[in-house]
BADREN-639132 format. One record per residue (C-alpha): residue in three letters; y, x, z. Coordinates in Angstrom, 2 decimals, decimal comma. Layout:
N
   aa        v        u        w
  ala        Y        X        Z
...
This chain:
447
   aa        v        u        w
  unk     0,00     0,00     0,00
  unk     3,31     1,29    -0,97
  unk     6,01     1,24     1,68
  unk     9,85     2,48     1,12
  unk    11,39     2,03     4,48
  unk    14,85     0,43     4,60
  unk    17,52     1,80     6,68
  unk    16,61     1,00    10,98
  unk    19,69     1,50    12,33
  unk    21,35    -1,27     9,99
  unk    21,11    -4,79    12,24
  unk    18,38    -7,20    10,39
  unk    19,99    -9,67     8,53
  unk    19,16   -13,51     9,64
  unk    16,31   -15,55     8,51
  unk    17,04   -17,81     6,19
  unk    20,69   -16,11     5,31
  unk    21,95   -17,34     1,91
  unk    19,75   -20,33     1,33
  unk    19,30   -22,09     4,85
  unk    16,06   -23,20     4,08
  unk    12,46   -21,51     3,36
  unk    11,21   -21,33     0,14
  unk     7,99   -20,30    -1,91
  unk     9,57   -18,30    -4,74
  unk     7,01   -17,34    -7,52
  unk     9,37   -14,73    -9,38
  unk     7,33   -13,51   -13,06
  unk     8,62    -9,75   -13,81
  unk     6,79    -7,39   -15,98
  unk     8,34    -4,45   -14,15
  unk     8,02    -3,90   -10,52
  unk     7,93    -0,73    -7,68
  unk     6,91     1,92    -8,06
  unk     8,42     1,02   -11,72
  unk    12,05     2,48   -11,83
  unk    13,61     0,76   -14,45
  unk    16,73    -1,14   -13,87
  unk    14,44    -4,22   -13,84
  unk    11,78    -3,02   -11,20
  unk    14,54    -1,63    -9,02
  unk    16,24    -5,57    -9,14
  unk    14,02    -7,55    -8,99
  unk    12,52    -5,63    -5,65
  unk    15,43    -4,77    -4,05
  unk    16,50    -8,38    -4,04
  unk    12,55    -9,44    -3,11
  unk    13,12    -7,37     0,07
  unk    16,66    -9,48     1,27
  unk    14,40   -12,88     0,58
  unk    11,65   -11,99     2,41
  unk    13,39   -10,18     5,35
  unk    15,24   -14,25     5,49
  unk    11,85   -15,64     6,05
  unk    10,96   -16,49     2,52
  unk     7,75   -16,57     1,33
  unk     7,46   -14,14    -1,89
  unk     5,45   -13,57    -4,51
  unk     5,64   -11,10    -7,21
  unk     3,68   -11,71   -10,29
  unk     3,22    -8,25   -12,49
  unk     1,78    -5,91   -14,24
  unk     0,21    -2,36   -13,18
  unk     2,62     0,37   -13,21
  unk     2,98     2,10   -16,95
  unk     6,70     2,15   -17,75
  unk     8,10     3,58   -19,86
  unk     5,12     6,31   -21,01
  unk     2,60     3,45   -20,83
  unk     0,74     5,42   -18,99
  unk    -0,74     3,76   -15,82
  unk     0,57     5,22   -12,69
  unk    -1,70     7,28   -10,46
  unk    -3,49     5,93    -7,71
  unk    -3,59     2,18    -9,87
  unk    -6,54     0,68   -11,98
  unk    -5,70    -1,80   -14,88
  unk    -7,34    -4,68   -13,53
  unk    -7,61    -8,46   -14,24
  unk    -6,20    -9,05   -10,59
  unk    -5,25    -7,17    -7,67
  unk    -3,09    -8,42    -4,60
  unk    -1,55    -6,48    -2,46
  unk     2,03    -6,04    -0,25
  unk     4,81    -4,13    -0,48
  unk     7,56    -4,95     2,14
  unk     6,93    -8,07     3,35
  unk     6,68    -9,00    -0,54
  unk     3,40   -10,15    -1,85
  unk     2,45    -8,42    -5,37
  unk     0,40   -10,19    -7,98
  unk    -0,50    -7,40   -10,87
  unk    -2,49    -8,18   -13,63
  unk    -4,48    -6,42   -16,83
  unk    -2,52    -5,77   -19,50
  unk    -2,26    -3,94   -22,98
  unk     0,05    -0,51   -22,19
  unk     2,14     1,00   -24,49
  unk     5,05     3,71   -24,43
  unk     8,53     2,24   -24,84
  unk     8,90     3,10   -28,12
  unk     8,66     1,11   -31,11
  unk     7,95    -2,24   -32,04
  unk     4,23    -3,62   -32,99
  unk     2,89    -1,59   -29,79
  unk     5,33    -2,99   -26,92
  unk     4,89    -6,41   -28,48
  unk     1,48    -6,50   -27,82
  unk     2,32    -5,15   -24,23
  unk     4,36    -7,84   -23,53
  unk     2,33   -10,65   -25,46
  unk    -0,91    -9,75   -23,25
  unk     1,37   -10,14   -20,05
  unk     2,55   -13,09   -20,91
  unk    -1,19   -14,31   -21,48
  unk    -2,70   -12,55   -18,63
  unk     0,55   -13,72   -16,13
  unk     0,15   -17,17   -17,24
  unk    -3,31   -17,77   -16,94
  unk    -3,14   -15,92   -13,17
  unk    -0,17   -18,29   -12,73
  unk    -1,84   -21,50   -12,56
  unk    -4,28   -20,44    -9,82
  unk    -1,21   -19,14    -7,72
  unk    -0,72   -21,49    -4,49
  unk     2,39   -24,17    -5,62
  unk     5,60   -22,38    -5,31
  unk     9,16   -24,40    -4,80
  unk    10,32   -22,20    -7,75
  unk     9,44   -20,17   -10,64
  unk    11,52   -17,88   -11,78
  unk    11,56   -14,94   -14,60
  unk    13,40   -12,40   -15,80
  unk    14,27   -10,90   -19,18
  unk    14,34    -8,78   -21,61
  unk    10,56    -9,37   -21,72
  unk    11,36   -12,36   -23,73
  unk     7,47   -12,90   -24,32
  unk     7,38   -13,17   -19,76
  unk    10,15   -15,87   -20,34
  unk     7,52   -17,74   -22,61
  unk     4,31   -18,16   -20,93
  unk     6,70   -18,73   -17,67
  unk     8,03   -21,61   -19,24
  unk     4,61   -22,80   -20,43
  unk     3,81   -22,38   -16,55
  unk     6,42   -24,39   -15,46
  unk     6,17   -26,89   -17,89
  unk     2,15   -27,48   -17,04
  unk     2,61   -27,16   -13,33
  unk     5,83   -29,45   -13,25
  unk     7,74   -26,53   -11,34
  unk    11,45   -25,82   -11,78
  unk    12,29   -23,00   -13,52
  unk    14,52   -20,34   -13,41
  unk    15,18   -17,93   -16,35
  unk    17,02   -14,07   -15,75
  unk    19,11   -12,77   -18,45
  unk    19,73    -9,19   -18,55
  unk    20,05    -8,58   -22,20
  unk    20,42   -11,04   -24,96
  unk    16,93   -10,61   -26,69
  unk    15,91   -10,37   -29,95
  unk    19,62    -8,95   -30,12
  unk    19,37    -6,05   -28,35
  unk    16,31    -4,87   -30,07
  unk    18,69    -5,26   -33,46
  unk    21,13    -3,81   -32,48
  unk    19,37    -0,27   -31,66
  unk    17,64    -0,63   -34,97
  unk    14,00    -1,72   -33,86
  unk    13,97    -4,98   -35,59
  unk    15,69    -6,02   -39,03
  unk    17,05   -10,01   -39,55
  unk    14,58   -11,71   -41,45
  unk    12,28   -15,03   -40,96
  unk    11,00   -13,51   -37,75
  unk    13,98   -13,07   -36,05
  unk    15,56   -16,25   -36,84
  unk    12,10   -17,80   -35,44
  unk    12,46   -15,78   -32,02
  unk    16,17   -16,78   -31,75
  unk    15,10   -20,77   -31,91
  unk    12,39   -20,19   -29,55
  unk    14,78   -17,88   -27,13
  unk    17,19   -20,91   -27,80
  unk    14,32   -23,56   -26,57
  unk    14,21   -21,44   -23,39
  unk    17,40   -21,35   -22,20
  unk    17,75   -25,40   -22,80
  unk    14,19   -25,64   -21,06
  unk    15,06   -23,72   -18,16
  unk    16,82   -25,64   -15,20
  unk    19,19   -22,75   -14,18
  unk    19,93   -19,57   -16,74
  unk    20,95   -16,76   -14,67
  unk    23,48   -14,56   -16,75
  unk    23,51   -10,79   -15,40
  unk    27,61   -10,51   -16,84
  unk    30,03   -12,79   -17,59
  unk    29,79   -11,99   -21,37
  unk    25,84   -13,23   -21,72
  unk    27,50   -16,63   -20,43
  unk    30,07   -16,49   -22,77
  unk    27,22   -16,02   -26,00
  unk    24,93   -18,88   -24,77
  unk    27,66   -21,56   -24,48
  unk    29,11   -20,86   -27,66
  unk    25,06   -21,20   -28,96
  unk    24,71   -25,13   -27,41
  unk    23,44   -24,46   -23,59
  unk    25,06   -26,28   -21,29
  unk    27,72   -24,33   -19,62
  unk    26,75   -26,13   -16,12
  unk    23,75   -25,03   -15,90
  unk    24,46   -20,95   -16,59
  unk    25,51   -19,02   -13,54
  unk    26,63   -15,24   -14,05
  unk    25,08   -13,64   -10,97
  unk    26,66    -9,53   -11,53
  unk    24,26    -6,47   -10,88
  unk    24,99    -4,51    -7,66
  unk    23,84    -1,60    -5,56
  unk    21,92    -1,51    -2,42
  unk    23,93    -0,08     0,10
  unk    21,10     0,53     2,68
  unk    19,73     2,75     0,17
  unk    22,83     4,36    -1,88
  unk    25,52     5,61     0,23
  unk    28,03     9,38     0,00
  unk    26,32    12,17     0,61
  unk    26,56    16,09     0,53
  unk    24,93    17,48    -2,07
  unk    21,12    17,88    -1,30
  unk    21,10    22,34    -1,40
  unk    17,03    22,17    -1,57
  unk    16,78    19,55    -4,39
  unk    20,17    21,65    -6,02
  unk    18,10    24,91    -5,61
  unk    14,44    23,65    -7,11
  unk    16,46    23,43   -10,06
  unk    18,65    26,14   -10,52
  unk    21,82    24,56    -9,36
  unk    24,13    26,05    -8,11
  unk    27,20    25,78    -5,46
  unk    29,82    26,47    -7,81
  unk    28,37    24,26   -10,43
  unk    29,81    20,83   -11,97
  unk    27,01    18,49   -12,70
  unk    27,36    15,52   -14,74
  unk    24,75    13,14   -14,03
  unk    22,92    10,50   -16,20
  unk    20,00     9,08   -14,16
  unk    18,41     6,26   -15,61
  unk    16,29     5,34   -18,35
  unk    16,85     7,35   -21,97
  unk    16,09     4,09   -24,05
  unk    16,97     3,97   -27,82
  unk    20,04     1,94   -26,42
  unk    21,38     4,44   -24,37
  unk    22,68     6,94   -27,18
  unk    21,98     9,84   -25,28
  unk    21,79    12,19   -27,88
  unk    25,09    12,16   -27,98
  unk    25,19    13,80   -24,58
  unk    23,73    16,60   -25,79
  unk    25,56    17,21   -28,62
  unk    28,55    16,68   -26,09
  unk    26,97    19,53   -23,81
  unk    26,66    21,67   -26,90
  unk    30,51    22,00   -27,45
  unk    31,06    22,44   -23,75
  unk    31,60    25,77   -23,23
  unk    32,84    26,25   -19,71
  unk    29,70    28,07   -17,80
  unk    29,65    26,16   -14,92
  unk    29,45    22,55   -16,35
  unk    25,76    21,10   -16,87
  unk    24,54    18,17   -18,01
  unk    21,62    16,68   -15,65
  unk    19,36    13,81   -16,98
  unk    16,78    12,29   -14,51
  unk    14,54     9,87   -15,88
  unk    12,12     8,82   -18,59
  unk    12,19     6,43   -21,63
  unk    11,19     6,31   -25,49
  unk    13,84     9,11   -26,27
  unk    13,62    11,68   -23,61
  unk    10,88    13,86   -25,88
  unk    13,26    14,12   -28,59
  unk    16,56    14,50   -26,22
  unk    14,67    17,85   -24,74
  unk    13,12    19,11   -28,12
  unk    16,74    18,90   -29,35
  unk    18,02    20,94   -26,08
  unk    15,41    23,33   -26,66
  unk    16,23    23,44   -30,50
  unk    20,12    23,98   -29,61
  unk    19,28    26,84   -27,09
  unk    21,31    24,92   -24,31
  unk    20,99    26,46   -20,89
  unk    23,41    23,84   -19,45
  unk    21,12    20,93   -19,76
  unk    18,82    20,01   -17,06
  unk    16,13    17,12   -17,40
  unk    13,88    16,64   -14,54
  unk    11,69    13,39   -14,72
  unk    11,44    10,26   -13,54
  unk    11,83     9,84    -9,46
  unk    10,72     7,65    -6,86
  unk    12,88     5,27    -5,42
  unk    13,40     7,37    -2,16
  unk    14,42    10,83    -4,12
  unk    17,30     9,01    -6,71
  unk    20,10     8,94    -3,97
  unk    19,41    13,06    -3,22
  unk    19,66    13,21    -7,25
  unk    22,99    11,50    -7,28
  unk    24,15    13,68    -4,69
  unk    23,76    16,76    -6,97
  unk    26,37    14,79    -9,28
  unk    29,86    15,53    -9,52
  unk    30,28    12,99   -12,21
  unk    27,93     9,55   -12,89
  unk    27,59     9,21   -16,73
  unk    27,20     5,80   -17,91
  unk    26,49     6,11   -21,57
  unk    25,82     3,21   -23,94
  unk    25,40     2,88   -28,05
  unk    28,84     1,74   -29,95
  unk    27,08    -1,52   -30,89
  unk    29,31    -5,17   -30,20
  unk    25,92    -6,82   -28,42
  unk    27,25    -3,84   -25,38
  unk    30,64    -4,87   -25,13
  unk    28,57    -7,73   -22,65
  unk    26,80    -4,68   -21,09
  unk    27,45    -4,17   -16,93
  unk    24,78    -1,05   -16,17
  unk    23,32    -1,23   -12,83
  unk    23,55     2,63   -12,45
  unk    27,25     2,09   -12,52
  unk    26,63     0,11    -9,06
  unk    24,71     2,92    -7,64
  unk    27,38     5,42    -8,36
  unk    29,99     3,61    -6,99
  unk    27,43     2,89    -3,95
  unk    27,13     7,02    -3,81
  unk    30,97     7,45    -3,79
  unk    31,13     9,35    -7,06
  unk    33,69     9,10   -10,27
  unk    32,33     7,18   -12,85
  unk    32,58     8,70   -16,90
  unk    32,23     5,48   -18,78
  unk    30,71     5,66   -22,73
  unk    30,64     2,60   -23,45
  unk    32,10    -0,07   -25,71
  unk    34,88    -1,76   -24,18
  unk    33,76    -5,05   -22,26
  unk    32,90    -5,86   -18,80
  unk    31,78    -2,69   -17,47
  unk    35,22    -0,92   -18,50
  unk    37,15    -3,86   -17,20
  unk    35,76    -3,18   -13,52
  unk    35,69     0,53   -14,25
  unk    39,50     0,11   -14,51
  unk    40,22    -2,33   -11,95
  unk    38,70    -0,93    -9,51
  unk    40,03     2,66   -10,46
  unk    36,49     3,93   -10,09
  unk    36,68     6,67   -13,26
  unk    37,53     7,40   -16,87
  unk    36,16     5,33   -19,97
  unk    35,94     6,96   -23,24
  unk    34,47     5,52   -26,79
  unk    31,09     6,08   -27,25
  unk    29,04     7,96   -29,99
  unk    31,99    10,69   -29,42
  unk    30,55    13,85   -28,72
  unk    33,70    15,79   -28,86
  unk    35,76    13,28   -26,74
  unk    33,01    13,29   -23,76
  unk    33,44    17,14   -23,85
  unk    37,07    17,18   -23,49
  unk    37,22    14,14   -20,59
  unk    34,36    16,36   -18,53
  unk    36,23    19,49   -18,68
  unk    40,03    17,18   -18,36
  unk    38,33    15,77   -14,61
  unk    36,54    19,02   -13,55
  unk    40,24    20,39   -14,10
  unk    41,59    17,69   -11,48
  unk    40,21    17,76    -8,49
  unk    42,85    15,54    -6,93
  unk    41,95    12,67    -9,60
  unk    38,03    12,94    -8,89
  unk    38,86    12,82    -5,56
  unk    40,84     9,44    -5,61
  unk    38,30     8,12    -7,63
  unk    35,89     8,72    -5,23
  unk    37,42     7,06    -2,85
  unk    37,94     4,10    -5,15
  unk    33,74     3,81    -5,20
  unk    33,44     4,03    -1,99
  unk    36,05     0,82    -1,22
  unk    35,04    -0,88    -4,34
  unk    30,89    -0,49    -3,87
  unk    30,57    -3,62    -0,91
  unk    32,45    -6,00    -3,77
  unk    29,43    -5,69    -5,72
  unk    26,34    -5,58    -3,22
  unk    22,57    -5,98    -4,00
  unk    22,59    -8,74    -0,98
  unk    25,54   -10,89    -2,50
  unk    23,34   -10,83    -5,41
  unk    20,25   -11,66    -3,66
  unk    22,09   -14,60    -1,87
  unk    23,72   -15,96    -5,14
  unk    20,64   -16,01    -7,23
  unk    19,01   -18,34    -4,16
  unk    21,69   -20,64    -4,48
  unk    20,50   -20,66    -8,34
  unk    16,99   -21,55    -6,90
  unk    18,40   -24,26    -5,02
  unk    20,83   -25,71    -7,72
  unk    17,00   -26,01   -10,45
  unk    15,54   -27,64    -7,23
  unk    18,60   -30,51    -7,58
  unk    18,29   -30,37   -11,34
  unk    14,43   -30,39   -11,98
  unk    12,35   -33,34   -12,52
  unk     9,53   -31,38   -10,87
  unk    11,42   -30,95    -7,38
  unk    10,14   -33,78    -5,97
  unk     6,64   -32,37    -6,77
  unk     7,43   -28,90    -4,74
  unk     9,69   -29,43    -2,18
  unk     9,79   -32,11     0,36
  unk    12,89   -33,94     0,77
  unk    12,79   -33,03     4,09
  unk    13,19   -29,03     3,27
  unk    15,95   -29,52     0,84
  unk    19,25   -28,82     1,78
  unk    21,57   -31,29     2,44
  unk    23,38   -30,75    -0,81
  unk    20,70   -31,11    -2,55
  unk    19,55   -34,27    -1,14
């Protein structure tokens, strides 16, 4: 059994806090701990707050594979196994793995969760809700099938706008197949009793498509503060590799997905020719082979990658950072973009160097006076902001502080508490309530 201990000395919130009543919440994710995508890490980290207020949890996933799909040690692909990680109960079941790369492979991957979740679904004990989250559009489909034969109110996630994301990096052309995904990802959203939209702009797209502005709520990503929090920077982690204490490390620790653009970065770090700047990627994804083949192939000695970390090792990473990247691909769909690794680096009290197109995430970056934005797919330009901010130690510093004040506005718990009073708004609107809940456990609002 996995266990990542949260913080002791912080008082325990109380039961029930956010909702005011127990629920059952069957919550469908194909990523999930020790997973540490952006998914895994939300969808847990939220789990925890609901089930430390007395909620009953269940996690329904897959074994560990992402993003080499390449099952995790210690874990056997098989057709069921239950077990608990922080007071959260874990469904996994079998599924096809493949790396996060590519098209006809990860399709498969997600079509034999959405079989394999489904058909474990309807022997799970009744829930009050059932909730999924995206971009595994194929998850979103057999949960609505699951909903739909077990009369259970549903609740679909929204992170990215799917199939448009996988367009707009170039992994899927328009043609007869998309248009037939974008009616049945239409379907969904009309289906589902609450959407929940991840940023403001995902909101913005659906209503503007025919879904019912009522029933889409824009819930923001946020960091956990019990886990991300300023630090010194961690000399033993620094020194394992080859860091040292006069060195200015800018940081990009997430996944290196095809949407990410991160080859950029290293072009960037090739023009950089101040010796002390280097460029430190943690993670994994489909493009981190080819982002360290082309390091290798430049000769750079000021790029770092070291792989993918457990949960309880990322904030000792940040802390090696003098600057958080947050790097996206100059494509309109990620103008509606809001990266939760943003979050965590305002969380760790750092500056923020924002590649992205301009949209949400710039609009907080600016009023909250958290760091610098810059277009994306600019190698040249992220050179010249790096060196402009190692040169002003004054500016970094305010814009430290600025993360630091700004990082409680945007808290995994307000999140956690806002996406139950989602649950509770699909118990009001859903047929099926009557069939989960009691009247006598609903809220009085609800009533």
């Amino acid at each position: 059994m996995i266990h990542l201990e949260l913080e002791k000395e912080r008082p325990e919130l109380p039961v029930n806090a956010g909702l005011g009543v127990q629920m059952k919440i069957l919550f469908v994710s194909d990523n999930f701990l020790p997973e540490q995508n952006a998914i895994a890490t939300r969808v847990y980290e939220r789990a925890c707050y609901w089930a430390r207020w007395g909620h009953k949890v269940t996690v329904l996933t897959s074994f560990p594979n992402f993003p080499e799909g390449r099952l995790f040690p210690g874990y056997r692909n098989r057709w069921h196994e239950v077990s608990e990680i922080d007071g959260i109960r874990v469904v996994r079941v079998k599924t096809f793995m493949a790396p996060n790369a590519g098209v006809i492979l990860r399709i498969l991957d997600f079509i034999s969760f959405m079989v394999t979740s489904f058909i474990v679904g309807l022997f799970e004990s009744r829930p009050d809700v059932l909730a999924v989250t995206s971009p595994q559009f194929f998850a979103a489909v057999g949960t609505c099938m699951l909903a739909k034969v077990r009369r259970l109110p549903f609740v679909l996630e929204i992170a990215d706008l799917w199939p448009e994301s996988i367009v707009a990096v170039g992994a899927m052309k328009n043609g007869w197949a998309l248009k037939t995904v974008e009616k049945l990802e239409l379907f969904l959203y009309r289906r589902a009793d609450v959407v929940i939209a991840l940023v403001q702009g995902i909101k913005g797209n659906l209503v503007i498509r025919g879904v019912p502005e009522y029933k889409v709520q824009v819930v923001r990503n946020g960091v956990d503060l019990e886990r991300c929090a300023p630090r010194i920077r961690d000399m033993a982690l620094a020194a394992r590799w080859g860091i040292r204490a006069q060195d200015f490390i800018v940081g990009y620790i997430g996944t290196h997905g095809m949407s990410h653009g991160l080859m950029n970065v290293v072009a960037a770090a090739a023009q950089t020719t101040d010796p002390t700047i280097h460029y430190l990627f943690v993670g994994a994804g489909s493009e981190r082979d080819r982002l360290v083949a082309e390091a290798k192939r430049r000769g750079l000695g000021n790029v770092k990658f070291m792989p993918a970390q457990p949960k309880e090792i990322i904030p000792a990473a940040w802390s090696l950072c003098d600057i958080a990247l947050v790097h996206l691909r100059n494509k309109p769909l990620f103008e509606a973009a809001l990266p939760a690794k943003m979050f965590e680096a305002m969380g760790m009290g750092l500056p923020i160097l924002l590649a992205t197109p301009r949209g949400e995430a710039s609009e907080i970056l600016e009023k909250e006076q958290v760091g610098m934005w810059i277009p994306p797919d600019n190698p040249a330009a992220l050179s010249a902001a790096i060196s402009v901010l190692k040169s002003d130690p004054e500016r970094l510093s305010e814009f430290r502080k600025h993360s630091t004040a700004a990082a409680p506005r945007y808290t995994r718990k307000r999140q956690a508490e806002l996406v139950l009073d989602a649950f509770t708004d699909a118990l009001a609107r859903s047929p099926a309530a009557g069939d989960s809940v009691s009247e006598s456990r609903l809220p009085s609002e609800v009533k």
